[in-house]
C-alpha positions in Angstrom: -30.1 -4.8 26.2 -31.8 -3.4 29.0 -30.5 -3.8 32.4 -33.0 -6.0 34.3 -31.7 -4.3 37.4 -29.4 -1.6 38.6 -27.8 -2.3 42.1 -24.3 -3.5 40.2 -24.2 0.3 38.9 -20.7 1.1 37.9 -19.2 -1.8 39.3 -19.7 -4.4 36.1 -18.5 -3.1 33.1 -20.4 -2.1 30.7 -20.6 -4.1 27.0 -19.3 -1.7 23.7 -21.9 -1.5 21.4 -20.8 -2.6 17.8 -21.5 0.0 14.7 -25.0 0.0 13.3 -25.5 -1.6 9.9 -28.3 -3.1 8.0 -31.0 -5.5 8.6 -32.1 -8.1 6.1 -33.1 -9.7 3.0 -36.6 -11.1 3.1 -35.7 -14.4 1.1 -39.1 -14.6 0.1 -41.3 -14.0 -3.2 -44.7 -12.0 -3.6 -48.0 -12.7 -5.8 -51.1 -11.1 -6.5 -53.9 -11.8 -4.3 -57.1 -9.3 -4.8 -55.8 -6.2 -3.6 -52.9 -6.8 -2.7 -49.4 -8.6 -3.3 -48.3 -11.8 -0.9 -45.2 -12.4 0.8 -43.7 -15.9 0.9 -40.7 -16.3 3.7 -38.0 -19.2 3.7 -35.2 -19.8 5.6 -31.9 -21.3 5.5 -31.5 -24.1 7.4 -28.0 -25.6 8.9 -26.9 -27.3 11.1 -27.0 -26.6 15.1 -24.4 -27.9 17.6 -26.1 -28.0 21.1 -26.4 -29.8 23.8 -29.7 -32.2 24.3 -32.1 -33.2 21.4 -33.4 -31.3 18.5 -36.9 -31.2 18.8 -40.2 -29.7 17.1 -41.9 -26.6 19.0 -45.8 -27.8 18.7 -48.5 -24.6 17.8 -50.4 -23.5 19.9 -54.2 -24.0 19.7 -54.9 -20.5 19.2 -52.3 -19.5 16.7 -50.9 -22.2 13.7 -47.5 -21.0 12.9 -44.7 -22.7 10.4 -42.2 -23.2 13.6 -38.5 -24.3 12.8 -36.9 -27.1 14.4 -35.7 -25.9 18.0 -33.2 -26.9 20.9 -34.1 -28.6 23.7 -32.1 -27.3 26.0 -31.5 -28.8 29.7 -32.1 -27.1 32.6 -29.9 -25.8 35.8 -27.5 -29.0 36.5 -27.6 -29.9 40.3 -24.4 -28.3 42.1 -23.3 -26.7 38.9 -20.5 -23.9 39.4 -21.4 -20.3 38.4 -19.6 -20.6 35.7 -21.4 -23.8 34.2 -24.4 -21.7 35.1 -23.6 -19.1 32.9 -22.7 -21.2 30.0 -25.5 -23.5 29.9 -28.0 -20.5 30.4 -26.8 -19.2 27.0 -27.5 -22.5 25.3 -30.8 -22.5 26.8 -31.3 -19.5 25.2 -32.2 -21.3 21.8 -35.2 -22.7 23.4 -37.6 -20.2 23.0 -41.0 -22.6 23.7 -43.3 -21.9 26.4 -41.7 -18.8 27.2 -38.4 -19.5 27.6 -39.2 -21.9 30.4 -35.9 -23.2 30.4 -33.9 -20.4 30.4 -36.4 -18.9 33.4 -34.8 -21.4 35.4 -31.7 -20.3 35.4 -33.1 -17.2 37.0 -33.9 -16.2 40.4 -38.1 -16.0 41.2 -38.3 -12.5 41.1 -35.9 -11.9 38.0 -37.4 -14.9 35.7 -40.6 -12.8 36.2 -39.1 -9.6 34.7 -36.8 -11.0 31.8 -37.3 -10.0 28.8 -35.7 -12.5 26.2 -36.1 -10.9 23.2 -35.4 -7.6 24.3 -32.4 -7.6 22.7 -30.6 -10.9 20.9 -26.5 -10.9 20.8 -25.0 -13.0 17.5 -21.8 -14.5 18.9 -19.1 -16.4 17.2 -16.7 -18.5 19.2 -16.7 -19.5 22.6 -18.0 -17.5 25.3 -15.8 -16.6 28.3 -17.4 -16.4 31.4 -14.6 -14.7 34.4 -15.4 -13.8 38.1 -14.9 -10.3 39.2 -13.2 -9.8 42.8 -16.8 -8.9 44.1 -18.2 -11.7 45.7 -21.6 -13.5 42.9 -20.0 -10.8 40.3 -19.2 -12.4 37.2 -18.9 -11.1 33.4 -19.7 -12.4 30.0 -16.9 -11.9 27.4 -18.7 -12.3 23.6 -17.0 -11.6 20.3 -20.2 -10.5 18.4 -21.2 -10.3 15.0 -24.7 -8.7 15.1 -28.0 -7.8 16.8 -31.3 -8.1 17.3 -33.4 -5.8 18.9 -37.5 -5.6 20.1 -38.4 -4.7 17.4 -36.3 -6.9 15.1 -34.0 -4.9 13.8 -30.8 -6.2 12.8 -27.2 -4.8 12.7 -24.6 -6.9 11.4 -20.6 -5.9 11.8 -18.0 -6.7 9.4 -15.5 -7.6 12.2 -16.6 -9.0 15.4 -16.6 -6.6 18.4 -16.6 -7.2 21.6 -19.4 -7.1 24.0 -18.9 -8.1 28.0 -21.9 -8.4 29.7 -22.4 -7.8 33.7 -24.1 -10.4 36.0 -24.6 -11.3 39.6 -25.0 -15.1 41.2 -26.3 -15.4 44.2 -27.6 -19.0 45.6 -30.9 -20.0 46.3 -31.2 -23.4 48.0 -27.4 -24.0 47.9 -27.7 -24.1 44.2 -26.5 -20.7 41.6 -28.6 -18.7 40.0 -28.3 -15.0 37.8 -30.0 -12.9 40.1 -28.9 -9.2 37.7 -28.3 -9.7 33.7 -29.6 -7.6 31.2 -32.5 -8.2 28.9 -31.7 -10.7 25.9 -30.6 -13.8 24.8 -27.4 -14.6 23.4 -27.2 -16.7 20.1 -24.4 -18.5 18.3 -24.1 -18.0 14.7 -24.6 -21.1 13.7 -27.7 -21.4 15.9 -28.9 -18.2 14.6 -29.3 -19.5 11.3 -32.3 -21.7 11.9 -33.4 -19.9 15.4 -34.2 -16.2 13.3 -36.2 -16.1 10.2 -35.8 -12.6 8.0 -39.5 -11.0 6.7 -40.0 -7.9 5.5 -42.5 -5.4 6.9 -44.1 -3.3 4.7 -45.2 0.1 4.3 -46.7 2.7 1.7 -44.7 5.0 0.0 -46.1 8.8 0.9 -48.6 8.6 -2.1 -49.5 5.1 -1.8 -48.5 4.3 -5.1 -45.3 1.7 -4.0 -44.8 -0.9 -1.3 -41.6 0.2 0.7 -39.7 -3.2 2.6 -38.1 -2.5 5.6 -36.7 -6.0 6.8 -37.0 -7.4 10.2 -35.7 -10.5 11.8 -37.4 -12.2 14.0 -37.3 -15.4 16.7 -39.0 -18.3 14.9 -41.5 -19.9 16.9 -44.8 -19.9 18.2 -46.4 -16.5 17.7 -44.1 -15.2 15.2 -47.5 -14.3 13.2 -48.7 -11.8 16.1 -44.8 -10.4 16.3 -44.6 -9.4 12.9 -48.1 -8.0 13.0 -46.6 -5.7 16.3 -44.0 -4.9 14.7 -45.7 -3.1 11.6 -48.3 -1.5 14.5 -45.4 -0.1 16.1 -44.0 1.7 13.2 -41.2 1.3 10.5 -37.4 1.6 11.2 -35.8 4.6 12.0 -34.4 5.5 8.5 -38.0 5.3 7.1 -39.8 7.7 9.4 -41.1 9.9 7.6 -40.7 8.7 4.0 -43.1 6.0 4.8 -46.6 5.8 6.0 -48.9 3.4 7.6 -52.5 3.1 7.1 -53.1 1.9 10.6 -53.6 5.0 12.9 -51.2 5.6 15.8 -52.0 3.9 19.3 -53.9 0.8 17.6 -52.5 -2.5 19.1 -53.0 -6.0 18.6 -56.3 -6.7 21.2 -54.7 -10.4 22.1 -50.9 -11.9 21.8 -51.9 -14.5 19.2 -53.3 -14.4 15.5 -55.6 -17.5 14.7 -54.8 -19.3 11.3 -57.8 -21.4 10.2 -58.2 -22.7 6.8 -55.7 -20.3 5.5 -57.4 -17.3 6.7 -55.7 -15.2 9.6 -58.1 -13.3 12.0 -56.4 -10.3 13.2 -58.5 -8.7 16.4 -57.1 -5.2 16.5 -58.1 -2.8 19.4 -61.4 -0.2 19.2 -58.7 2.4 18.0 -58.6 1.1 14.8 -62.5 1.7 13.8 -61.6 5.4 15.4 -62.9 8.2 12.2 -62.0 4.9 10.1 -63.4 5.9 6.3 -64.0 2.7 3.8 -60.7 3.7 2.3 -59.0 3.7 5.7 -60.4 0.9 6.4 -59.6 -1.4 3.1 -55.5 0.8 2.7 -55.6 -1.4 6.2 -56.2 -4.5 4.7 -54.1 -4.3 1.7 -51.0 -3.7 4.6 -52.2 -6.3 6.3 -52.3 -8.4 3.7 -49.1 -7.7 2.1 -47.5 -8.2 5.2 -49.2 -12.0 6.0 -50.1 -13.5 3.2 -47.3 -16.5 2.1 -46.8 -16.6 5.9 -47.3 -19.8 7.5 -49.5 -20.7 4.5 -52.0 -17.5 5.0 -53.9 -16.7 1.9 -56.1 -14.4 3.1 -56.7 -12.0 6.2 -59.6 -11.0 8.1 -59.4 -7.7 10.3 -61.8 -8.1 13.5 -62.3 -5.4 16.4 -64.4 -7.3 18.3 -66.4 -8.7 15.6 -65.2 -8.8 11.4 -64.7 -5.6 10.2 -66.8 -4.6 6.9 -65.0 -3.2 4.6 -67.6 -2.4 2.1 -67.4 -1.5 -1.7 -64.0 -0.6 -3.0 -63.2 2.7 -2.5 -62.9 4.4 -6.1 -59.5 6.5 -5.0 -58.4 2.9 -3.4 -54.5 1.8 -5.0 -53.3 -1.3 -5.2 -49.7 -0.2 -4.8 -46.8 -1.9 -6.7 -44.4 -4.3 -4.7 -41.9 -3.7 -7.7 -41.5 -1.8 -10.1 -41.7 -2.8 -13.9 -38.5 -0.8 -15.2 -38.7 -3.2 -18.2 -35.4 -5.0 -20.0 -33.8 -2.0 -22.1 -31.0 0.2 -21.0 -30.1 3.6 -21.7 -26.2 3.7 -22.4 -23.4 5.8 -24.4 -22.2 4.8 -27.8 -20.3 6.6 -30.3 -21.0 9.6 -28.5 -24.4 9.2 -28.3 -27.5 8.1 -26.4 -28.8 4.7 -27.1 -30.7 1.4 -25.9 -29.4 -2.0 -25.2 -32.2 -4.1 -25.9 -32.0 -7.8 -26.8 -28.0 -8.3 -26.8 -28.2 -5.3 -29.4 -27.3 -1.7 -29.4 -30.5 0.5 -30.7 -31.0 4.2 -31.5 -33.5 6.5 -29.6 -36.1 7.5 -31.8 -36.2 10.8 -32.3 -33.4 11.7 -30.0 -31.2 14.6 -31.3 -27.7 14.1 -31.2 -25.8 15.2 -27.6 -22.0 13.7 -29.1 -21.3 17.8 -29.0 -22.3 17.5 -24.8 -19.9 14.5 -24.5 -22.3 12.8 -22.7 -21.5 10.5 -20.0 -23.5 8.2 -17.0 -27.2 8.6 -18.5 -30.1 7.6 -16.9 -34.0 7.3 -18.3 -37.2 7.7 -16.3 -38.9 4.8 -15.9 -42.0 5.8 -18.7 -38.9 6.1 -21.2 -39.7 10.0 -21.6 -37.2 11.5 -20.3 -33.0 11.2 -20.2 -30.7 13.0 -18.6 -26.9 12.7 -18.4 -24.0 14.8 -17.1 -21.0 15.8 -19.2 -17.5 13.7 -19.2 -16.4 16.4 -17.0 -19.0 16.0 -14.4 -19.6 19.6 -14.4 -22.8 20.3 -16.5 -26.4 17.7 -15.8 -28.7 18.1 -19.0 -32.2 16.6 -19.6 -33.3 16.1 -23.1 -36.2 13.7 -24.2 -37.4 12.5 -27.9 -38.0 15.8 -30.0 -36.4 18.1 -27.6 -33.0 20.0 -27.5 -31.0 19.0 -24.3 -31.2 21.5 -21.4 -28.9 22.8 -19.0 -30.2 21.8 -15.7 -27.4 21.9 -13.0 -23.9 23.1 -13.1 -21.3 22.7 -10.9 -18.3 20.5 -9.6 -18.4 16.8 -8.7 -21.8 15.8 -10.4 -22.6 12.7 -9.7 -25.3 10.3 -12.0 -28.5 11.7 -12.5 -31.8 9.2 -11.4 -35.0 9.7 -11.8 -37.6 9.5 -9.1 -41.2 7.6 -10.2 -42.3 11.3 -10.2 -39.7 12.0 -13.0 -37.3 14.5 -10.7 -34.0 14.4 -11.6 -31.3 13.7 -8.7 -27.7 14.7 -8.4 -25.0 15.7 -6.1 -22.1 18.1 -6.3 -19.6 19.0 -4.9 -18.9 22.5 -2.9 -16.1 23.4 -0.6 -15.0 19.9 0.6 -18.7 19.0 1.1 -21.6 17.5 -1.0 -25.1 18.6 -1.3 -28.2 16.7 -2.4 -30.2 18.5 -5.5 -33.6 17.3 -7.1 -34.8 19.4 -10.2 -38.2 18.8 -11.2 -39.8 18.0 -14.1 -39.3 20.7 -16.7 -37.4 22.8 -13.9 -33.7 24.0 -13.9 -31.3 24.5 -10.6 -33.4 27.7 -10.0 -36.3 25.6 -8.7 -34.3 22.6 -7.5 -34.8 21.1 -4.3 -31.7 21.0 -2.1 -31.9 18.7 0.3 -31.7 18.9 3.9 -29.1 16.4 5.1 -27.0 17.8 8.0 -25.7 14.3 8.8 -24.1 14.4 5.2 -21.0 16.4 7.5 -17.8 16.0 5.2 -18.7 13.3 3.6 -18.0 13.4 -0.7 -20.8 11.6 -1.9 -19.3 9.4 -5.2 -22.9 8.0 -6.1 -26.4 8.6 -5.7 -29.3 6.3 -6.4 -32.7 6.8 -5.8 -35.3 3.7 -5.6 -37.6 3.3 -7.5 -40.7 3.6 -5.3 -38.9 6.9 -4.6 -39.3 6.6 -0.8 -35.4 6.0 -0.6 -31.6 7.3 -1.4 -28.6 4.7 -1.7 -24.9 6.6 -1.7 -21.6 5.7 -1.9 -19.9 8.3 -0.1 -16.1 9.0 0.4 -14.8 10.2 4.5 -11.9 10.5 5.1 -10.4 8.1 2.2 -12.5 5.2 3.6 -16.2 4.2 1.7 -19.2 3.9 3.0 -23.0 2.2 1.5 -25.5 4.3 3.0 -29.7 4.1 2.8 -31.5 7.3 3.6 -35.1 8.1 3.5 -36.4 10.6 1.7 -39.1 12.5 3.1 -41.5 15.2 0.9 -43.7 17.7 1.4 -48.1 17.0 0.6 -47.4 17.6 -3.1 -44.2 15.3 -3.6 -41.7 18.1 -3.3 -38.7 16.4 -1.7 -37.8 18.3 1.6 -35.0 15.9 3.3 -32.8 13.1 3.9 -33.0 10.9 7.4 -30.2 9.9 9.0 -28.9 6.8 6.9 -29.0 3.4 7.7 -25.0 2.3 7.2 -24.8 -1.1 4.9 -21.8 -3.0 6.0 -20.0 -4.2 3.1 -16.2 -5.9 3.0 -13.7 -3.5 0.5 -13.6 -0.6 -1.4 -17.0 0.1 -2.8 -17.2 2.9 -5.9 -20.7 2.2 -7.3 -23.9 0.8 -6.4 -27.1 0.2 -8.1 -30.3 -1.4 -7.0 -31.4 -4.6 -7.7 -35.5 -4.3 -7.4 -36.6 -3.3 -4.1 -34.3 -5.4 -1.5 -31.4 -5.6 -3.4 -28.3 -3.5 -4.2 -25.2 -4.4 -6.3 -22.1 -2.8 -5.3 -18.7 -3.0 -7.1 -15.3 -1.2 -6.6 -14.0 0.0 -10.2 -10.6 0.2 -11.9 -9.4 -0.3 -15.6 -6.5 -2.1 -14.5 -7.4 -4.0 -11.3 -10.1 -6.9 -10.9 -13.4 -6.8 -9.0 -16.1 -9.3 -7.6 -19.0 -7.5 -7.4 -21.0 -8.0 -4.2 -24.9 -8.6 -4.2 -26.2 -7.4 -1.0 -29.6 -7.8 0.5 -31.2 -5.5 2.8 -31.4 -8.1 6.2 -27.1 -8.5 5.5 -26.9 -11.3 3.5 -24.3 -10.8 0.9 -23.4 -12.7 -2.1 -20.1 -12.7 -4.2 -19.7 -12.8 -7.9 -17.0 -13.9 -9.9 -14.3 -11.3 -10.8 -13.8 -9.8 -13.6 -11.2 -7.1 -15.3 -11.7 -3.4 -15.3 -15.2 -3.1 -14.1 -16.1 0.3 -15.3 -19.9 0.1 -13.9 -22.8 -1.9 -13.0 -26.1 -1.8 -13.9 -29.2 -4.1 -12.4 -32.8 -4.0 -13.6 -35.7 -5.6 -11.5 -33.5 -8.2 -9.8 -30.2 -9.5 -9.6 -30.9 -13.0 -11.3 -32.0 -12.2 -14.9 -31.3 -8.4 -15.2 -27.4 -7.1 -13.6 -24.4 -6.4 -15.9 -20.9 -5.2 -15.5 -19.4 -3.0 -17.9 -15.8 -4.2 -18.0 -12.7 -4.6 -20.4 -14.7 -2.5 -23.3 -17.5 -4.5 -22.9 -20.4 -5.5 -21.6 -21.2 -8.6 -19.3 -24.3 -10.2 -18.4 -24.6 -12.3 -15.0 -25.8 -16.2 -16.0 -26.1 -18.4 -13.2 -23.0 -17.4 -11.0 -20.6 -16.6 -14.2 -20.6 -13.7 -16.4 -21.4 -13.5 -20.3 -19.8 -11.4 -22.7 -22.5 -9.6 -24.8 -20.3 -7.9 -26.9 -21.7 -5.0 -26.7 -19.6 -2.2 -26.7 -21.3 0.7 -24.7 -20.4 2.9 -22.0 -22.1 3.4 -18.5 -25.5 1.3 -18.8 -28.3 2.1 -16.9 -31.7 0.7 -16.5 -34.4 3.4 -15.9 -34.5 5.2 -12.3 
């Protein structure tokens, strides 16, 4: 949060801020619409212990959003303490209508003119303790948190609550209390949080335009919501992304009014004169397939219009227009080891390769296949030798060296490894055809002395999930990967860290928002852990000796566990045994 005012300097102490983790799952499902794919959003719904009634936050005229049902918090009680003051502020936090009235009350004049409420929202479990400091109106707010929000709707989640004290001065106004200093932000209880946020995913292109890239936000459900999300996909996409992203809407355009008008399904979004700036019909219509992809399913939007002070035309479809892929068909056969060789599951049955010549001699081990099915690559059992073959061609050499981790293949067909080297990992992509001579090492100082144990690359090839190894503890990590103008792949960002309860030895993604992770072990049990990208995480069932996982599309219809000397495919919440005996099963990526 940002301190609404400075005069209490170092005399309140300061809150700890908790360890970044990952924002959220957009709970939501996409369908075709012209040009573009459609985002429905849901939300789970609980229960919310509060003071005063539940109520209905009514739309605004100008702008028809969905709205949850909301507190209806009471105001300032006459000749409450500071301390009741305090406490009954946070619950009006909840009740975000007409501007956090409510809460403004609570406020002195000059400060409920300057808050910012959504500048920063704290997730809280248990009571909060409110204590008085020896200075005289000085009071802090003790929280044990579990998460946060910030302005642009970014999450972090913490596996362990951390603590967070927040400073505040009281003085009185009238003879009654009021917060005259508090930083920025509302505070939220968990349980209220459940209803009060709704997840969505923003979306952006992939650097050639080909793949829709989600980067989930959360955001406070009320009145408006439309015109937030909107922002927030103006303003740019999270850190991790920068640069392995792009946005067809040019730098500095803005929204030209706070609301979005729904009518008849169709959203009218006024943008500034900025955005007609050098705009070219393909400009123009990349703008509205964002735009769409980022509204439509949203409070019943089927369609968008783009004004600037009057409808923009968007002409003929452009002939290099793409309508980019939300996610990517990697179809329902795997590429696995069997008897020494490479072969497909396909239909609860173990298949040959046609025309694959026999590797048994490479002792192959952890294959993966490009998503087109014409390529393969695998590493040796002793992880120090990564080969590439295909259907009528000898397997090649491509990378040698200690500590090779899977290969995956990118959508442009680059092969992707890591090895080991003096107590540190290094990132390699070989391209197509190419050996380690013309392999792209990556750029990825924050890597430090981290041992990366897996490597994943998704499949709209804007992003890298690792499991990495520091100092004996693991860590899930979600990198972006930027490239040069001709797809060479130049670096890593700094990772987004996915907080996830246990050991975690493998992970493997799930279609676009989802990632399976699992620890592994012949002799000890695991649950495998389905993890969304806004922190919501589900548990499996255990099974013995999970060797490895494998996901295709999504993680309904298409994950299994390779476990026991077999292989096990998730129905409903149980798991089936195919019988199928194959090692390390991979769908293509």
């Amino acid at each position: 949060m940002r301190r609404s005012r400075t005069r209490l300097g170092d005399r309140i102490t300061g809150r700890s801020r908790p360890p970044a983790s990952a924002p959220g799952r957009t709970p939501g499902a996409l369908v075709a619409a012209l040009l573009v794919v459609c985002l429905l959003v849901l939300t789970a719904c609980s229960a919310i212990p509060t003071r005063g009634p539940v109520g209905v936050i009514p739309a605004a005229d100008a702008e028809v959003d969905a709205v949850a049902p909301a507190f209806d918090p009471e105001g300032p009680a006459p000749g409450a303490t500071p301390e009741r003051i305090l406490r009954d502020f946070i619950t009006a936090g909840t009740g975000a209508g007409d501007g956090y009235s409510v809460a403004r009350q609570f406020l002195t004049t000059e400060l409920a003119k300057t808050w910012k409420p959504e500048e920063r929202i704290v997730l809280f479990r248990s009571d909060p303790r409110v204590e008085k400091r020896e200075t005289e109106g000085v009071y802090q707010i003790q929280l044990e948190t579990t998460g946060t929000v910030d302005s642009r709707g970014l999450r972090t989640n913490t596996l362990l609550p951390a603590p967070e004290t927040l400073g505040v001065r009281m003085v009185q106004v009238g003879g009654e209390w009021r917060i005259d200093e508090i930083p920025d932000g509302i505070m939220l209880a968990q349980s209220s949080a459940r209803d009060l946020l709704i997840s969505h995913n923003l979306y952006f292109y992939s650097s050639n335009y080909r793949y829709w890239v989600p980067d989930a936000r959360w955001f406070v459900r009320r009145t408006g919501v439309t015109a937030r999300i909107v922002g927030a996909m103006l303003a740019g996409p999270a850190p991790y992304l920068q640069g392995s992203v792009t946005s067809a809407f040019p730098e500095g355009v803005t929204l030209a009014r706070d609301s979005v008008p729904i009518t008849s399904g169709t959203a009218s979004v006024e943008f500034s004169s900025e955005v007609l700036e050098d705009a070219t019909n393909l400009g123009l219509q990349q703008m509205n397939q964002q735009l769409n992809a980022n509204l439509v399913g949203l409070n019943d939007v089927t369609s968008v219009e783009m004004t600037s002070g009057q409808p923009i035309e968007l002409g003929d479809p452009a002939p290099d227009l793409v309508v980019p892929e939300l996610t990517p068909d990697v179809g329902g056969e795997q590429v696995a080891v069997a008897d020494g060789e490479l072969v497909r599951v396909r239909n609860g049955a173990v298949v040959p390769i046609d025309g694959m010549p026999t590797v048994a001699g490479l002792k192959p081990r952890t294959p993966a296949a490009s998503v087109s099915g014409s390529a393969y690559a695998f590493v040796d059992e002793d992880g120090t030798a990564l080969f590439v073959t295909a259907p009528g061609s000898e397997a090649r050499e491509v990378v040698t060296g200690t500590g090779l981790t899977r290969p995956s293949f990118d959508p442009e067909n680059w092969v992707w490894t890591s090895r080991a080297s003096g107590g540190r990992s290094s990132i390699l992509a070989v391209p197509p055809g190419g050996t380690e001579e013309n392999a792209a090492v990556l750029a990825a100082a924050w890597l430090g002395d981290r041992r990366v144990e897996e490597l994943r690359i998704s499949r709209d090839g804007s992003r890298a999930l690792i499991v990495a190894d520091r100092g004996g503890t693991s860590e899930l990590l979600l990198a972006g990967i930027t490239r040069s103008a001709d797809g060479t792949p130049q670096t890593l960002t700094t990772p987004l860290a996915l907080p996830v309860a246990g050991t975690v030895d493998t992970a493997a993604w799930a279609g676009q928002s989802t990632i399976v992770v699992s620890s592994l072990g012949a002799d000890e049990e695991a649950a495998p852990v389905i993890l969304q990208l806004d922190g919501e995480q589900e548990t499996m069932a255990a099974l013995a000796g999970v060797l490895g996982i494998s996901a295709g599309a999504d993680a309904e219809d298409t994950l299994y566990a390779q476990a026991g000397g077999t292989l096990y495919r998730r129905i409903g919440s149980s798991w089936v045994d195919e019988q199928l005996d194959v090692r390390d099963p991979a769908f293509p990526g």
